[in-house]
C-alpha positions as CSV (number, residue, x, y, z in Angstrom):
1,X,121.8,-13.1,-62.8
2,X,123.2,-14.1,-59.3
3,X,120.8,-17.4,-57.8
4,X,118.0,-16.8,-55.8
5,X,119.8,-17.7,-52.3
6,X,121.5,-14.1,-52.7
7,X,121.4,-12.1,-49.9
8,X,120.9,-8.7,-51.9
9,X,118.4,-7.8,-55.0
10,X,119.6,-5.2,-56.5
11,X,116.1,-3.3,-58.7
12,X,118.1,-1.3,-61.3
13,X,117.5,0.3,-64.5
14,X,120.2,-0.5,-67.5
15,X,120.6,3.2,-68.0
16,X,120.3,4.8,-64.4
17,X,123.8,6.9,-63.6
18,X,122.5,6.3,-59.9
19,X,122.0,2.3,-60.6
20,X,125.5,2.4,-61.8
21,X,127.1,3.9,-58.7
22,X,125.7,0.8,-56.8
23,X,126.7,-1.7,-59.2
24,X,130.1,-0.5,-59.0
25,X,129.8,-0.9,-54.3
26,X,128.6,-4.5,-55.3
27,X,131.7,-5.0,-58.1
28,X,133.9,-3.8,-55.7
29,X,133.2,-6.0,-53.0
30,X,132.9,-8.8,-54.8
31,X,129.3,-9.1,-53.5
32,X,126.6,-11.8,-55.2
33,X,123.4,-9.9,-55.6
34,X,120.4,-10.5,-57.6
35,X,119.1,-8.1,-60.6
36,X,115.4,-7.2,-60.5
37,X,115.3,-5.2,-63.8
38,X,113.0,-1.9,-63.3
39,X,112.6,-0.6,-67.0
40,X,112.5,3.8,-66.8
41,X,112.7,3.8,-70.6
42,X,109.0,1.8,-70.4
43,X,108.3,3.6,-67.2
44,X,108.4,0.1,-64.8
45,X,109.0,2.6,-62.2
46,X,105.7,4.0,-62.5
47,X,104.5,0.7,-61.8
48,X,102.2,0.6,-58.8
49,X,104.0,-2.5,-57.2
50,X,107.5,-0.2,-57.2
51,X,105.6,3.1,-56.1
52,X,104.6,0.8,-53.2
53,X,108.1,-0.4,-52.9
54,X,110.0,3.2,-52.8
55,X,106.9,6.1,-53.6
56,X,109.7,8.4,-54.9
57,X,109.7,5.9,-57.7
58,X,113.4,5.9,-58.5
59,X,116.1,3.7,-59.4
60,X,118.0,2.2,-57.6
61,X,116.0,0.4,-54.2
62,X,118.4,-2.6,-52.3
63,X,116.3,-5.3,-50.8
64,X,118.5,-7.0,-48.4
65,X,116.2,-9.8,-47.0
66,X,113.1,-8.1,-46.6
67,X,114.5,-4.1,-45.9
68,X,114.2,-1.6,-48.6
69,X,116.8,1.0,-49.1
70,X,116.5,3.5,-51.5
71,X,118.7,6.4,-52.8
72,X,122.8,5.1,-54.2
73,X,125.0,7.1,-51.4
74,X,123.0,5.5,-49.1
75,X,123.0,2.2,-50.4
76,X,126.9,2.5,-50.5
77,X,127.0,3.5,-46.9
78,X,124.9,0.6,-46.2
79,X,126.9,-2.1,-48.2
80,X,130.2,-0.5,-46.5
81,X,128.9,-1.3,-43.0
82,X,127.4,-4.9,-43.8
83,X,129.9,-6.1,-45.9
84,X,133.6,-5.8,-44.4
85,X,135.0,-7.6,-47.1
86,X,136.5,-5.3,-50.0
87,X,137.9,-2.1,-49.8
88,X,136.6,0.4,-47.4
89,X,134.7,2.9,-49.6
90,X,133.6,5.2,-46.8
91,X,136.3,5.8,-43.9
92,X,135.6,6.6,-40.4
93,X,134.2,10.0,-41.2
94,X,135.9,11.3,-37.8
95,X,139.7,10.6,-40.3
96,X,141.4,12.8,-42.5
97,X,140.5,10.4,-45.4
98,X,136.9,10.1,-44.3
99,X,136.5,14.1,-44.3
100,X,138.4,14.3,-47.5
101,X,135.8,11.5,-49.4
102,X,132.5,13.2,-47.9
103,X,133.6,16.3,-49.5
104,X,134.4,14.7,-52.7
105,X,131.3,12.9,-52.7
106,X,129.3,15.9,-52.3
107,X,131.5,18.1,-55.2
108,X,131.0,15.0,-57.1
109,X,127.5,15.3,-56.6
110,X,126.7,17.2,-59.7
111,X,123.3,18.0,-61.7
112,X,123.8,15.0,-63.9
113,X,120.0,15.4,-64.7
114,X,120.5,18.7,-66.8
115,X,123.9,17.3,-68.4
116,X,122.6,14.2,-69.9
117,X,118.9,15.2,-71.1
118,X,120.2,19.1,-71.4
119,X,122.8,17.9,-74.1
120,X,119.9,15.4,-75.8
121,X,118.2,18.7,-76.4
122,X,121.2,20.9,-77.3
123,X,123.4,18.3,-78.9
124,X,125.5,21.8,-80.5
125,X,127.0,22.1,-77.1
126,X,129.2,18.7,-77.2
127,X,131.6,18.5,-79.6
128,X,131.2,14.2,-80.3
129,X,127.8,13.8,-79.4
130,X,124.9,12.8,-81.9
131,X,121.1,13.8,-81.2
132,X,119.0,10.1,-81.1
133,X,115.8,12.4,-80.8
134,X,114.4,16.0,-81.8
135,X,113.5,18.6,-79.3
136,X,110.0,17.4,-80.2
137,X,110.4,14.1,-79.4
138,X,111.7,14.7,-76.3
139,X,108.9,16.8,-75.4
140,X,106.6,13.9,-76.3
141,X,108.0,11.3,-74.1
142,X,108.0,13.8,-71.2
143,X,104.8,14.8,-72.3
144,X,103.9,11.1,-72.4
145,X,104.8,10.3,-68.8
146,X,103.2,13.5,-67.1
147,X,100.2,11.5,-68.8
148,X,101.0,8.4,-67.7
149,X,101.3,9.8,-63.7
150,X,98.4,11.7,-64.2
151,X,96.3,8.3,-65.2
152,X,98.1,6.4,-62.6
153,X,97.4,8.5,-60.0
154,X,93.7,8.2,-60.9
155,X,94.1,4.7,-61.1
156,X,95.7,4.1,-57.5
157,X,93.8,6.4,-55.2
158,X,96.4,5.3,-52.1
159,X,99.2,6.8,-54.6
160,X,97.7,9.7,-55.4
161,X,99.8,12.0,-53.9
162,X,103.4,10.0,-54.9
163,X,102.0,10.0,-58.3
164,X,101.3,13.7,-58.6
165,X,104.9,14.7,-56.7
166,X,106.5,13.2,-59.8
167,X,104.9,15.6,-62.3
168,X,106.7,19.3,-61.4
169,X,110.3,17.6,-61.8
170,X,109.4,16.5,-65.4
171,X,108.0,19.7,-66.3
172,X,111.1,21.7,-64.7
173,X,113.5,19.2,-66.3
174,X,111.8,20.1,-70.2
175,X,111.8,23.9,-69.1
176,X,115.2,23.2,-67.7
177,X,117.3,21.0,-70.1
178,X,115.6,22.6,-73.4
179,X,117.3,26.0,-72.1
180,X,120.9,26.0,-73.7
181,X,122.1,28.7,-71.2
182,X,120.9,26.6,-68.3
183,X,123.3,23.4,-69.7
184,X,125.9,25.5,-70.6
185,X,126.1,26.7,-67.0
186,X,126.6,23.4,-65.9
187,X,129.1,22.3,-68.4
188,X,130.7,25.3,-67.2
189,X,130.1,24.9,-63.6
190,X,131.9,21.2,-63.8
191,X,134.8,22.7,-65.2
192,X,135.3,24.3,-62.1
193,X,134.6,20.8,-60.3
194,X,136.9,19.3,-62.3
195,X,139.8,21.6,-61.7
196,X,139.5,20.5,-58.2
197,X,139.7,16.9,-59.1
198,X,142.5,17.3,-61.2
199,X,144.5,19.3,-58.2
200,X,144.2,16.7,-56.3
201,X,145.2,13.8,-58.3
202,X,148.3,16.3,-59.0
203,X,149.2,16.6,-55.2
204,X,149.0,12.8,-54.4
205,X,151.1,10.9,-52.6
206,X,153.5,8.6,-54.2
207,X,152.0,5.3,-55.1
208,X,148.4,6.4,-54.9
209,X,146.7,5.1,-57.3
210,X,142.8,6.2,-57.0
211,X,141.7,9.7,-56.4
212,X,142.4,9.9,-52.4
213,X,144.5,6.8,-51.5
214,X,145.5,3.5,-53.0
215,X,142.2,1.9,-52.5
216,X,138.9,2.8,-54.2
217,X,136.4,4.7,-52.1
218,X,132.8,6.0,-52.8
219,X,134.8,9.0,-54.0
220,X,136.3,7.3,-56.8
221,X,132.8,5.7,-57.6
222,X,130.8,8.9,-57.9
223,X,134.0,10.1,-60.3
224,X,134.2,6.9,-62.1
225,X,130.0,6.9,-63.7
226,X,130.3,10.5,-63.6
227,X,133.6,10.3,-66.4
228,X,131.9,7.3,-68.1
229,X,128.8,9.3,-68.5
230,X,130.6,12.7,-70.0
231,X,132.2,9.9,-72.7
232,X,129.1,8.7,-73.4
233,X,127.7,12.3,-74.0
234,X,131.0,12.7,-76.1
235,X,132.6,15.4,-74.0
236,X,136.0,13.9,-73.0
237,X,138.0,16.5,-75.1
238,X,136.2,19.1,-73.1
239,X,137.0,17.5,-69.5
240,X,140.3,15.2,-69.5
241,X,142.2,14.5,-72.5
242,X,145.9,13.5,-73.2
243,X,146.4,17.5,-73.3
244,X,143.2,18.6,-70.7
245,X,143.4,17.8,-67.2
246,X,146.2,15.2,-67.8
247,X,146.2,13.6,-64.4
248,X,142.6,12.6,-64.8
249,X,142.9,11.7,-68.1
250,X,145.5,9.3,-66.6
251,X,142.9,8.1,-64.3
252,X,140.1,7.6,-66.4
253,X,143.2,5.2,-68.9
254,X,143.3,3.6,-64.9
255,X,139.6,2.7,-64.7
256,X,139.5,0.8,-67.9
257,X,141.4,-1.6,-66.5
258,X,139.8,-2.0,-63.3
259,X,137.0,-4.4,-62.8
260,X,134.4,-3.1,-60.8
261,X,134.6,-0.3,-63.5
262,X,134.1,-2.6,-66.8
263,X,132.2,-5.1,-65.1
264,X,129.1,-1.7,-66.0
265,X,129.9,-2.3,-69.4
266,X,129.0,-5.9,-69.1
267,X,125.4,-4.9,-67.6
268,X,124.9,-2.6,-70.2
269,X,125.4,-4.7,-73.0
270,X,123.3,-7.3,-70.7
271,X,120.0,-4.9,-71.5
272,X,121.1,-3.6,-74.4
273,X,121.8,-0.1,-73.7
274,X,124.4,2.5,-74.1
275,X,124.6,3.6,-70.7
């Protein structure tokens, strides 16, 4: 963990895909920050002191003495402007190159949500992924934290209403992600984002390295956890293998290398997660 004198705290989860994206800003601008660990699998986020902190009560939130700033694009924009240092993840948006990394940003912006738990309840639809839970299990621990909100929102009267927002998306994810036809549309639907990833890494200029130019950019970050996410869910012969989508499968060889990339694997073996 970074010393205390650290400009940034950084209240993450081990396993957040939108903790990760952050991380990644800080890695690549070589940034000190402290780690203020925010728990989801034990529902620390649910805590009143965080629900106080960002009442959406998601991971991540960047303290940066005293401000709060919540949601990870925004974060990243944040970071870009207050530290020069680095590469310049998001270009003058008025440039070619900062027109052509807002629109990857938002194709990259994909319905992670249904992927990762939709593929924990319909493991049949990866071809190198292994269930850690039955459909019933999964049902209890959403089960478990509609409870939990439910109590809490009793609990903290001057939450009530943050508390009770939270329960619908819980209830449509279960409806949503136990619905095999609702994952396998967007499996499919990424396929179709993907093809436009690929086309561009095929039509880059010589000596470009990264997916717009030959320095990172919050493009290449919202690609980057969104790759290292399908290979955790075990669907990298689906997306970019030596035979599928060959110029991002040459990219995604590229990330292993780079540190801002690995340095994720280093937190998650930090909390003990496979994330």
């Amino acid at each position: 963990m970074a010393a205390p004198s650290s400009r940034f705290t950084l209240y993450m989860s081990g396993t957040s895909y939108f903790a990760q994206k952050v991380l990644m800003a800080l890695f690549a601008k070589n940034e000190p920050f402290a780690e203020r660990l925010v728990d989801q699998n034990v529902n620390d986020n649910y805590e009143s002191w965080y629900m106080k902190l960002n009442p959406l009560g998601k991971v991540p939130v960047l303290e940066d003495r005293g401000k709060f700033i919540p949601e990870s694009d925004d974060i990243i924009d944040y970071l870009d402007k207050e530290l020069p240092q680095g590469p310049r993840l998001v270009p003058d948006p008025s440039s070619d190159l900062g027109r052509e990394v807002a629109h990857c940003r938002k194709l990259l912006n994909v319905n992670v949500i249904v992927i990762i738990f939709g593929l924990a309840y319909n493991p049949h639809l990866s071809p190198d992924y292994t269930a850690a839970k039955t459909r019933k299990e999964l049902d209890d621990i959403i089960d478990g934290k509609i409870a939990k909100l439910e109590r809490y929102a009793t609990e903290n009267p001057d939450l009530r209403d943050a508390y009770l927002a939270k329960i619908p998306p819980l209830q449509q994810r279960k409806e949503l992600c136990s619905n095999p036809e609702v994952v396998q549309r967007a499996l499919d639907d990424l396929q179709t984002t993907l093809d436009e990833v690929e086309a561009k890494l095929m039509k880059g200029s010589q000596g470009e390295t990264w997916l717009l130019s030959c320095d990172l950019t919050a493009a290449d970050i919202s690609l980057a956890v969104l790759l290292r996410r399908l290979s955790l869910c075990g669907l990298t012969s689906l997306y970019f293998s030596p035979t599928k989508r060959t110029a991002l499968h040459k990219y995604w060889q590229r990330l292993q290398t780079l540190p801002a990339y690995s340095k994720l694997s280093d937190i998650a073996n930090k909390y003990g997660v496979k994330a």
